[in-house]
Structures are given as C-alpha cells and as structure tokens.
N, C-alpha and C positions, 0 to 999 in steps of 0.2 A: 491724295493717297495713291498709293500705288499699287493695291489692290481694292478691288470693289465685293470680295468678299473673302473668308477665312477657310481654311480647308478642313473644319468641321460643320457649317452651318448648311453645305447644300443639301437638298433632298427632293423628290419626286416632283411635290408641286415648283422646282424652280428649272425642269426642261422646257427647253426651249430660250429660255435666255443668256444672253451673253455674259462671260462674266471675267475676271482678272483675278487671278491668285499668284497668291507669292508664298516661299518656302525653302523646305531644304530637300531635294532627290533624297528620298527614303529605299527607295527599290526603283531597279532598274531591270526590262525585260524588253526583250526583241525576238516577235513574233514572226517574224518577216513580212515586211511590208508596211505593218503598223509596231509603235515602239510604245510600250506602259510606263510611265512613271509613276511609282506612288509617292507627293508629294506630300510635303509633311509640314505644320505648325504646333503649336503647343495647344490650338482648338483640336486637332484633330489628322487625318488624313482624308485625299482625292487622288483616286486615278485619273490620269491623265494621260490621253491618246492621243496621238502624235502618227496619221496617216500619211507615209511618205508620197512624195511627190519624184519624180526622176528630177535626179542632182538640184533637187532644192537646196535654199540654204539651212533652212529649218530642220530640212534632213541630214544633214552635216552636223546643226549644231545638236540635235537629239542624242546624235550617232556617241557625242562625245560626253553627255551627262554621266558624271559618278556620283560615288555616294558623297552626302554634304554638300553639292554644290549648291547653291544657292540662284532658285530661278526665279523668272516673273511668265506666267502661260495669259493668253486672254483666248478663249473659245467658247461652244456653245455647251450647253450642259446638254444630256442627252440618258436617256434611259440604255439602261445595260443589258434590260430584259432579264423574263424569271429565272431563263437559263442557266445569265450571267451574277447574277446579283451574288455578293458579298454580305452576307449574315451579320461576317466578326465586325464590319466597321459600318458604324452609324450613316454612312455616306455612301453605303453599299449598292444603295438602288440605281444611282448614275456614275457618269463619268464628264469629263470634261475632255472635247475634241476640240484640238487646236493641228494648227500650222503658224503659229505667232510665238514663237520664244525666245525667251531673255535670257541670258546667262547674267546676273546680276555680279555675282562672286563664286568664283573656282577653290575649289577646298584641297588641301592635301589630302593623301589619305590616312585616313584616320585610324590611328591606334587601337580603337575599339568602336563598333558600329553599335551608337544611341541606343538601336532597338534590339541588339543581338541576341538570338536566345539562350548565352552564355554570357554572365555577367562578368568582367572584367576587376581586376583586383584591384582592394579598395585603395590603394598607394594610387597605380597608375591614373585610376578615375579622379582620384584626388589632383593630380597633377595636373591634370587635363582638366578640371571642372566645369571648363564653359561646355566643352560635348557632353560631358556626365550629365550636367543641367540639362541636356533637352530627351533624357529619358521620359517615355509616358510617366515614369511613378516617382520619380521625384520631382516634374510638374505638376502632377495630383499633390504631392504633398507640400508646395511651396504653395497652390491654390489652396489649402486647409487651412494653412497657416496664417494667410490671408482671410479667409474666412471669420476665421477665429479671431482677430483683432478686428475686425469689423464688427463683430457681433460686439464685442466688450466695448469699445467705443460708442456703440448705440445705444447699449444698455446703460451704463453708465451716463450719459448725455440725457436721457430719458430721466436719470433720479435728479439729477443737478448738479454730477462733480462737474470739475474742472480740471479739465488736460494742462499740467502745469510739468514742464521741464526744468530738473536741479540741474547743478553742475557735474560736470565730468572732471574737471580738475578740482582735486579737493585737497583737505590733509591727514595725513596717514595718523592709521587712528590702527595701530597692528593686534587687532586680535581674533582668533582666529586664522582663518587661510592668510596668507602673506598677500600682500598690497603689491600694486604693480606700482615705481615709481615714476614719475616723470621732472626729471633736471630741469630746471628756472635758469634759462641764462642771465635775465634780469637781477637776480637774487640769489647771489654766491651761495654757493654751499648746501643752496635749501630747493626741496624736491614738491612738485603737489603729489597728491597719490591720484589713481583713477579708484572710481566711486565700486565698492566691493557692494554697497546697497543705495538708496536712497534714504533710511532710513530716518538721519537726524535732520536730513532737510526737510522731511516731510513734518515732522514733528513740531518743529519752527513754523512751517504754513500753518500748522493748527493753529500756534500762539497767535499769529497773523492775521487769525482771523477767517482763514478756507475752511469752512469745516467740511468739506467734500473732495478731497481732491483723489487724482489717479495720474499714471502715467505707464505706457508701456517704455520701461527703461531699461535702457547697456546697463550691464555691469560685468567686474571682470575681478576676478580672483585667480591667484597665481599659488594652483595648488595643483597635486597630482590629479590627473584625469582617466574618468571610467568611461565605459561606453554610452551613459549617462550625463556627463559632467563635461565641459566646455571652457576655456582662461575666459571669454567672454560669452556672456549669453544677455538671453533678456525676459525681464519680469513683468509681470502685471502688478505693480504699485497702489497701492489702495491706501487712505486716511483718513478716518472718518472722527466730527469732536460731537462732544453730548452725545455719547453712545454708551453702551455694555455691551458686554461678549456675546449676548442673545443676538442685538442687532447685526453685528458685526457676521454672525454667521448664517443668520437671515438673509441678508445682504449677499453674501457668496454662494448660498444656497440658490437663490434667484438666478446669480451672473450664471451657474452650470447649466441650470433649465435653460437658461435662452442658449447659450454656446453648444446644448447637444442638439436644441430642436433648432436652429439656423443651422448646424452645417450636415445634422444626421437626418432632421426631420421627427425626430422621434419624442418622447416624453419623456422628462426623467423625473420620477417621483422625490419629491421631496418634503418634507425635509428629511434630511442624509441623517443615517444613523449617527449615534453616538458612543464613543467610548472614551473612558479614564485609561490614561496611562497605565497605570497598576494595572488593568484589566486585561489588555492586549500582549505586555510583557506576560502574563501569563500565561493565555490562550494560544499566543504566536508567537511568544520571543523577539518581539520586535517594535519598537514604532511604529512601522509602516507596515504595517502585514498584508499581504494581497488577499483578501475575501472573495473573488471570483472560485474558490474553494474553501473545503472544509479541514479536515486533518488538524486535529490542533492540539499542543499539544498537551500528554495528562502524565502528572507525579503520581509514583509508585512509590515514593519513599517509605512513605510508613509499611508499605505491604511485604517492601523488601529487606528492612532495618534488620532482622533478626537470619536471614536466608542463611544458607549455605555458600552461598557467592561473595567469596572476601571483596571485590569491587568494590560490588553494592555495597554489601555493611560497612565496611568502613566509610566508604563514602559520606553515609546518614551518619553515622555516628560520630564523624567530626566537620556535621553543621553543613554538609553538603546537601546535592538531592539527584536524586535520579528520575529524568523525564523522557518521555519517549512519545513516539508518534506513531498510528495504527497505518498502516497503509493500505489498502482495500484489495484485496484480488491479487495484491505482488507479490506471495510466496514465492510463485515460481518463474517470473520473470527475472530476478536476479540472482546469478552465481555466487558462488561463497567466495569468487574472487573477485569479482565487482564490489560486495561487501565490503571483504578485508582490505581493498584497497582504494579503487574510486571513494566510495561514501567515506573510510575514515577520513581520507584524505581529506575534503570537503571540511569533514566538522574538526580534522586538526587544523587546519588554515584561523579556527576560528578559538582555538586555545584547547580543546577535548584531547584528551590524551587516549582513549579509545572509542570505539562504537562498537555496543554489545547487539542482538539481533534473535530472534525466533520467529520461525513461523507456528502458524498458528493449525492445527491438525485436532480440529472435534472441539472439545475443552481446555485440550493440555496445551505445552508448547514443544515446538523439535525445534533444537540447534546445540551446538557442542556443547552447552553453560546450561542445560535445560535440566542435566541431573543434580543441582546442587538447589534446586526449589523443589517441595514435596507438593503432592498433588493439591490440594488444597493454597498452596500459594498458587500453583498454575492457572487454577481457576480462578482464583480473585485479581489474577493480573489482565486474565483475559477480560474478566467482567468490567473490570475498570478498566480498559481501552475500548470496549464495546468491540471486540476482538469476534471475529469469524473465522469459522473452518476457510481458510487459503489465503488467510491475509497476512501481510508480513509486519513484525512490533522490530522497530529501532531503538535504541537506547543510549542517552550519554547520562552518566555518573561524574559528577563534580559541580562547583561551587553554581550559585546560583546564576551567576551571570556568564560563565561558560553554555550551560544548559541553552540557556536563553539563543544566545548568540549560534550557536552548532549546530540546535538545534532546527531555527528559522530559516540558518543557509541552506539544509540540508531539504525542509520543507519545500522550497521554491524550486530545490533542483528537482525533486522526485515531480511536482506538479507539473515542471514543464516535460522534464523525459516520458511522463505518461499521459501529457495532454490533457490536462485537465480542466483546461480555463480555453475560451476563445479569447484569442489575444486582442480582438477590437471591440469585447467586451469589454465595457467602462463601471467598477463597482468603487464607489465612493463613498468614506465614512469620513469622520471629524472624532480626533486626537485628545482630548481635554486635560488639563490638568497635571500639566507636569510638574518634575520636580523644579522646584526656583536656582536650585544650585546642585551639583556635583562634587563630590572630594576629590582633589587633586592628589593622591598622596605621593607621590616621588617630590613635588612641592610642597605638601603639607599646607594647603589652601584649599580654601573653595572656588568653585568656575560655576560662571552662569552656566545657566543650560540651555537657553535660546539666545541674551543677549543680555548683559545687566540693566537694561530701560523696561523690564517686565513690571507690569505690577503685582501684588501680593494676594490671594487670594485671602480674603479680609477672615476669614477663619481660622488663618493660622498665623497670626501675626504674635502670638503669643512663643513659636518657638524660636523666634529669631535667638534667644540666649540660653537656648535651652537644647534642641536640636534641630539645627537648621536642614538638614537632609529630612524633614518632615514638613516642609513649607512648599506647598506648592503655587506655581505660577497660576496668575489668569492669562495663559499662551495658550495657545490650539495650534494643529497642525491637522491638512487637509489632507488623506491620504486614497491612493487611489493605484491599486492595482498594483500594489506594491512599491510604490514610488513617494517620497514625500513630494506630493504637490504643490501644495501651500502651504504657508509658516506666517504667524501672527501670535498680537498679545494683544491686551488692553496695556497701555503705558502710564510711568510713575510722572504722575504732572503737578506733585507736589517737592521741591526740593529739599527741603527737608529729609524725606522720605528718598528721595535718588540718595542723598550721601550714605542716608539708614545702609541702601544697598551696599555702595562704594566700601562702607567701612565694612560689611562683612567680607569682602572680596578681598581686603585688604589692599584697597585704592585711597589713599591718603587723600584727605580735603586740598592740598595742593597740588599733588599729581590730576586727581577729578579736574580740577580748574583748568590745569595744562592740557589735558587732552579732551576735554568736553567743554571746556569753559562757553563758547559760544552757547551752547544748549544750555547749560543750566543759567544761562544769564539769561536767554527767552525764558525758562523755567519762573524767572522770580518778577517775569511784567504778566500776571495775568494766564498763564496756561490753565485753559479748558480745560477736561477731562475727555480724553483719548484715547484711541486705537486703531491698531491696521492689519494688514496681510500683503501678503506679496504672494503671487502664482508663477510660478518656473511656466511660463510660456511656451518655449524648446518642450518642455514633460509633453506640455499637453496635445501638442502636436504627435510626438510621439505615441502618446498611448489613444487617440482619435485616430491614428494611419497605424496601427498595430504593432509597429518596427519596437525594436527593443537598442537603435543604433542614436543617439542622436545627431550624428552627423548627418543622417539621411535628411533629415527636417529643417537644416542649418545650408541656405545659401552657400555661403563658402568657411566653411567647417576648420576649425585646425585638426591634426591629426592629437595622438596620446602623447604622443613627446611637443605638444601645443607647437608645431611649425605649419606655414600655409604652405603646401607644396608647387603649387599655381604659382606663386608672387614669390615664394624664396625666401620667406620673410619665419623668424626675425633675422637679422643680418648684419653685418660691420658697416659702420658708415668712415667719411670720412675723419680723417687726423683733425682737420681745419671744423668739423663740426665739434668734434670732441674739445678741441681747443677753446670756441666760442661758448663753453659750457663748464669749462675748467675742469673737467673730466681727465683723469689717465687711467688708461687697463690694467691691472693689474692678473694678471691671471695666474695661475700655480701652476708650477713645472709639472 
C-alpha cells in the first residue's frame, strides 16, 4: 500500500509515530518558513506541515502544491497543542510533520473547488462529476447508500432469500412508461427491451421453486423525469411464495427496523400504520401523503350547498365538493397576492379553476367572498376546519378528483414554505387496498391500477360484471414522507383467473399468450401462491440524507432531459454500426 494510514483515522494516542498519507491538496497556506496543507480523502482530512529547510527539494516541491493535486507525505504525527487544536475536524488534535513529499499527480485547476463554500451549478458539477464526487456530502451520501444495501442483504440472508439476478435483455412488454429498446444484430428486425422491473421473472422463480428470493436490481424506464425520477435507477426486489399480504408486510416492516437502526442507530416502531386507499384520498388527496404533518383535508359541502357564494352552490349542486385545508397561524403571512397568484397557480397546474380563501378573525371569517355566508355558516365552517382566530382556510370548488389533486399539491407546498416537517424525518405508513382497475374514458376501457398480475381481493369478486371500479386489489404501497416508496401485491397464480383479468382489460386470450405467454405457461405447471414488493432504493437514500434531489444520491446521475453530461452520452454512433444492425435514421425535418 502506499499509504500506512487514511487522513481521517489519526488522533492523539498516534504522536509520535510515523506514518504515510496519501490524498488530494484541500488547502494550501504559507506561513513562512513552515507550509500547511490540508490533505484530503473521503475518511477525512490532516494537516500537514512541511518545515522548510534552505533550497531543499521538499521545499520547492511544497512551494508548488495546488489544489487537487494529488500527494503522497510520510512524517511523524505530532500534537498541535491546546492553542492550536482544530474543534471542526476530527483529526484536529495533530498534525503530520514531514520533509518527505510526493507529488503523485498534478491537477488542472479545477472549475469548482470540492469543498467550496459556494456550491457550483448543478450542470457544471454534473459535467465534471469525478470532482463533484469527492464533495464531503455526496461521500456521505454514497456511504448511506452503501449502507443501506448492506443492511438489506444481511437481512434478507438471515431469513433465507436468495440473491438471484434476471436478465437485463428481455422483451418489450409496452405498458405503461415506454421501454428503452435495444437492436439484435443477430435477429433482423427484432429488439430485446431493457427490464422496466423484474417483475415476471421473479414470478417464474416462484414456479421454480425459490420461494425466497430478492435482488437489488437496474431498471430503466424511458419516461419524463422529476427531481425524483431517474431513465435508470434501482430497486429492492422482493418475492416471496406460500404467503398473504400480512406476511409480506411483516416481512418489510422488519427490513425498515434494521435499515433505520444500522445506518441511524435508532428504533423504528413498528408495525407501520395503516391505511385504505379510500381513506387517505380523503384525508390527503393523495396516495402517498407525507404524515410528518397534519393539515388534512375537510369538505364543506354540505355547509356551503345552499350559501350566497354561486362557486360554492353550484359547485355541490352539480355532484361536485368543496374541500379546504386549515392552515395554522398563516393568516397573515400571505399577501392577497401570493394568494391570488402563486397558490392558485399551484392548484391550477393541478386542473382547479380557482382558490377561494378567509382568514379566520374570532368565529367569523374576513376575505372578499366572506359577505355571501351569514354568520351562522361562518361559524360552522370554522367549526368544521377546527379553525382559530389567525389561521388561514384555502378552498377549491370542483369535481372530486380535482379537490383531491390541488388540493395535496398545495398541502406539501404550504408544509414546506412554513417548515413543518424535519426533512430527515422518516414517517412511514402502508397504502392498502386499491382499486384493481381505473376507467380509461378517452379509450373507453379499463387500466390496471398497479399492474394486471394483482390479485383480487376475495370480497369483491362478485363485481367483476357488475361494477368493476368497486373491486379492490390485494396491492399495498409503502409510503413514506411523501414519496411512493414501495409498491407490491399478492399475485394471480391461478390462470384461469390471470385471463378473468385479461378479459376485463380487454386483452384478448391470443394477445395475453403473445405478450405474456412465457408467464402464463409457468402459470399452468404448478404456481404457488404468491407475492412481492419492490423499494425504490434511490427514494430511500434520499429521504435517509434529507435531499429532496435524487441525483445527489445517484453515482453518476442523468440530468432531466435523461443526458450524462460527463460521458456525452446518448450520442450518434457510427454509419458501419448502424449498418451491422440494419438500422437507418430517419429523423423529421
């Protein structure tokens, strides 16, 4: 090795010995006479003193260290005294006194300095991402990350899966996000897809005979991206057989206790709440609501059906509702033009055609729309938001599932602009019971609502021909801090019952065979009874380091328009590749 230690592990009890560090020049200072370097690895940092000697060579090559350059120092370790000592860094008590140094590698200078107290724009960092990578906080967060798959692998090892890898070339199976293709020069004309989940392979190990397996797996969907969302990322793949939905959440309940007390230390109670679908679109407007808060929100329809406020009444009176959300204390933190324009804005992105608004003063309510309620409505609308003297009531009027949606966006903005939650707060609940399908209506069909392989929650198997938007899945979704974390079901492992599905989706018994056919022909030797989940990995890095980016947590990240700015990539290859592929461009003018 070519160093005998890291430039975070020295301390007090190691003066006096000699030691060899290696690194990158962090800081550079000339004292005269004696020269500082703070040398830098991803353990840590060490000063290094460098006491000139007349026209040494040492003293030359000191003379000449910049930042990034990459040394090798061998000296003795030595107390700094109380004088001197350094609080901020773990290594503050000594220093390391040489006359012995290596210039290992000379750096340019760098477009932005690793540790600067001004972060550098996320383009540039991105281009540059081998310096971006030796920031302290995205090696903390590449250390979490790692953490975190340690922990899952141990845990999992301990019950008896089995780490089994599917394939990355598969066949495009388009629904949902769009499949990323890859051309078969072997096989004219015909593409594999890359794997959007693991999904059916896993399904098949059940037939197989694994009833334990897992995998931290790639996957990569070729859809528009948030500041959440990634073309490739990767999951925590889970499959368990001779289960139900209780073990299956038992089971994930566990994996979170170990993964918060290995990398937090801490306890997490469980078992995680629970909630119905139906329950949460109520409360939050959302699947995945962030419960590190409260605010939730409450219908006024009936209070308002009959008002003075044409909105309102018409609204209720043709099958709409009116919901709102109490806001604590913000009467008078927002202007009426913050109002009128930031927050409509927000809930019209979301389909609401306005946002009504009162503050709240004694019983009554004050804002422009407040004289078309009599006293008596004021006070049952205050009652019913649980409304106080200084708090502010929001309001959207329209269909139910505008409410929902305007409503929720609008919830998480006001939480964060007023700091409501500690962002490395982790609060976790479980999703239950969604619906088994959606109306498509611009198609005039139905659409799964997690994945057509769900199975039926056996209570309502009676409305398959009766009304299917009343059938709920046995699916769960893990939700945590506002992020869908984890997605799973229990699956149909009786074929018969897959085509049940198929035919309501209006997937023909010949179409099903074409594009499932490998699964449902595992289906007919023998499948178990089944289930799994998948954990966005990337999330949970993210909401463990507090970031709300998940590029920050992602090695080497694409950007939103999904390009690697580092590599250049994706990019034109050549004519003679295209050729061995029978490939030609066609692009539009």
């Amino acid at each position: 090795m070519l160093r005998t230690a890291t430039c975070g592990e020295l301390r007090a009890d190691h003066v006096g010995q000699t030691v060899t560090l290696c690194g990158w020049a962090d800081k550079y200072r000339d004292h005269g006479g004696v020269v500082f370097v703070d040398l830098r690895d991803r353990y840590g940092i060490t000063q290094i003193a460098f006491r000139m000697e007349e026209s040494s060579e040492t003293q030359k090559l000191a003379a000449s260290i910049r930042h990034e350059d990459v040394i090798q120092v061998t000296g003795e370790v030595v107390s700094r005294g109380d004088e001197n000592k350094n609080p901020k860094l773990a290594t503050g008590d000594i220093e390391v006194r040489t006359n012995d140094l290596k210039i290992l590698n000379r750096s340019l200078t760098p477009p932005f300095e690793p540790r600067g107290e001004h972060l550098a724009n996320e383009e540039l960092r991105l281009q540059y991402r081998f310096i971006d990578l030796r920031r302290p906080a995205l090696q903390e967060m590449m250390k979490v990350r790692h953490q975190l798959t340690t922990s899952v692998r141990n845990y999992f090892d301990e019950l008896g899966f089995l780490d089994i890898e599917t394939p990355i070339l598969g066949r495009s199976s388009p629904e949902g996000a769009r499949d990323y293709l890859v051309p078969s020069r072997v096989h004219e004309a015909s593409f594999y897809a890359l794997p959007q989940s693991p999904q059916l392979f896993k399904q098949i190990l059940m037939v197989a005979g694994y009833d334990r397996y897992y995998q931290i797996a790639r996957c990569f969907r070729d859809e528009d991206l948030r500041a959440d969302r990634q073309p490739e990322f990767t999951q925590i793949d889970i499959e368990m057989s001779f289960v139900d939905l209780e073990d299956i959440l038992s089971t994930i309940d566990g994996l979170l206790a170990r993964m918060v007390k290995d990398v937090r230390g801490t306890e997490l109670k469980t078992p995680l709440p629970r909630y119905t679908h139906a329950e949460v679109m109520e409360r939050y407007g959302t699947d995945k609501p962030d419960l590190r808060f409260g605010m939730e929100l409450t219908d006024i329809s009936d209070l308002v059906a009959e008002s003075g406020f044409g909105v309102f009444k018409n609204t209720v009176g043709s099958g709409g509702k009116v919901r709102g959300l109490c806001v604590k204390g913000a009467a008078d933190k927002y202007s009426r033009r913050i109002l009128d324009n930031d927050m409509k804005k927000i809930v019209g992105e979301h389909g609401a055609k306005g946002l009504a608004y009162f503050k709240v003063v004694g019983n009554g309510l004050e804002s422009s729309i407040a004289k078309f309620f009599n006293e008596d409505e004021q006070k049952a609308i205050v009652e019913r938001m649980g409304g106080e003297d200084g708090d502010l009531l929001v309001y959207v009027a329209d269909k139910y599932e505008v409410t929902c949606a305007a409503l929720a966006a609008l919830r998480n903005h006001l939480a964060k602009d007023l700091e409501l939650y500690d962002p490395k707060e982790l609060n976790c609940a479980w999703v239950v019971e969604f619906p088994l399908v959606t109306r498509n209506e611009e198609e005039n069909r139905w659409d799964a609502e997690h994945h057509p392989f769900c199975a039926v929650h056996p209570d309502d198997l009676e409305y398959f021909e009766s009304d299917p938007s009343r059938i709920r899945a046995l699916s769960y979704d893990l939700v945590c801090n506002g992020y869908e974390a984890a997605s799973g079901s229990i699956r149909i492992h009786d074929p018969a019952v897959q085509q049940k599905i198929f035919d309501l989706l209006n997937i023909e018994a010949e179409e099903a065979e074409r594009r499932f056919g490998f699964l449902l022909q595992a289906l007919r030797y023998g499948a178990p009874p089944h289930g799994g989940i998948a954990l966005g990995l990337d999330r949970w890095v993210m909401m463990f380091m507090g970031t709300d980016n998940i590029r920050d947590v992602i090695a080497f990240p694409k950007t939103q328009k999904a390009s690697d700015l580092m590599m250049g990539a994706p990019s034109t290859v050549d004519d003679h590749q295209l050729r061995d592929l029978h490939i030609k461009v066609d692009l539009p003018e």
